[in-house]
Each structure stands twice: as C-alpha cells, then as structure tokens.
C-alpha positions as CSV (number, residue, x, y, z in Angstrom):
1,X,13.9,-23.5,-6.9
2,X,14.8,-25.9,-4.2
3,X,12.0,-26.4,-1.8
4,X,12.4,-24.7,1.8
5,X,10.4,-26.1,4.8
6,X,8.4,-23.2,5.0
7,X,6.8,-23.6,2.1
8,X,3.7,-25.1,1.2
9,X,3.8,-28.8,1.2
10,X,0.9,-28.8,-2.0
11,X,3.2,-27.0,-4.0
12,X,6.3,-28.5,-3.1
13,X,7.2,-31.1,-6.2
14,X,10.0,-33.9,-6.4
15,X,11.6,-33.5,-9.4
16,X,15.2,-35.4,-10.5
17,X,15.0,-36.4,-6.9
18,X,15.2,-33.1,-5.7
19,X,12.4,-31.3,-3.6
20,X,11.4,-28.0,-6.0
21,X,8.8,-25.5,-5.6
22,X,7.9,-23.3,-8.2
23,X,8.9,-19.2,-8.1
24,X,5.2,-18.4,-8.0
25,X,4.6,-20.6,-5.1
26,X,7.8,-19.0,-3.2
27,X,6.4,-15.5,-4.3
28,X,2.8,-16.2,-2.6
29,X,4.4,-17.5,0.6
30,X,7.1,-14.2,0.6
31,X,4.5,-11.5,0.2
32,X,1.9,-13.4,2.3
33,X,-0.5,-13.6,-1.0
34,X,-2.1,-17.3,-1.0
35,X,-4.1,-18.6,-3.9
36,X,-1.4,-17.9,-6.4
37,X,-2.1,-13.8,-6.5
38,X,1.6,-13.1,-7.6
39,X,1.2,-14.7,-11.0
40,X,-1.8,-12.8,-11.9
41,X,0.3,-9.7,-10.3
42,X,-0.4,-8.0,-13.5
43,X,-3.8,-7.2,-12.5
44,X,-2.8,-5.3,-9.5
45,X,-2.5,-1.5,-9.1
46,X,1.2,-0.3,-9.3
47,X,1.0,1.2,-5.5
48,X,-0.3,-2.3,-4.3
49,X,3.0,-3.9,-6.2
50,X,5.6,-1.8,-4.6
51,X,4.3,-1.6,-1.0
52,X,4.0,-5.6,-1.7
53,X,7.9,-5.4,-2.9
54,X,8.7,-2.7,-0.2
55,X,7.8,-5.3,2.4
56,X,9.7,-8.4,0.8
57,X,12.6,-6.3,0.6
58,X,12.7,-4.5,3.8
C-alpha cells in the first residue's frame, strides 16, 4: 500500500521508488493496536475482533 503520513515512519519502506507500508502496519495504526497485534489477530477472542472492526468501520 502507498504510505500515508500518518503512518509510522519504521514501517514505512521505499520500494520501486515509491513510499509503501505494509497492510499489517496500516491495520496496527487503524485499530490503534501497536506492536504488530493485527497479524497475530488470530489469537484474539471473536468479541475483541468485531468491536476492533466495529470501530474501524464506524
């Protein structure tokens, strides 16, 4: 994905020339879950998922 300037400048890449962040890294910084939370998300309870997916979308 192409890096926005809210997102955090260790995870931002250049790649091809172009500024990139991974979808992990956007998904930490969307649903306020630093430390890369969203791509063990598997781990979570179901409840904790959706209220984490209610708030994104809302």
């Amino acid at each position: 994905m192409l890096a926005d300037p809210d997102d955090d400048p260790d995870a931002i890449k250049t790649v091809y020339g172009y500024k990139v962040v991974t979808a992990d890294a956007r998904a930490d910084r969307l649903l306020n879950m630093p430390g890369g939370l969203t791509a063990r998300a598997f781990h979570r309870p179901l409840p904790e998922l959706r209220a984490a997916a209610d708030t994104l979308y809302s």
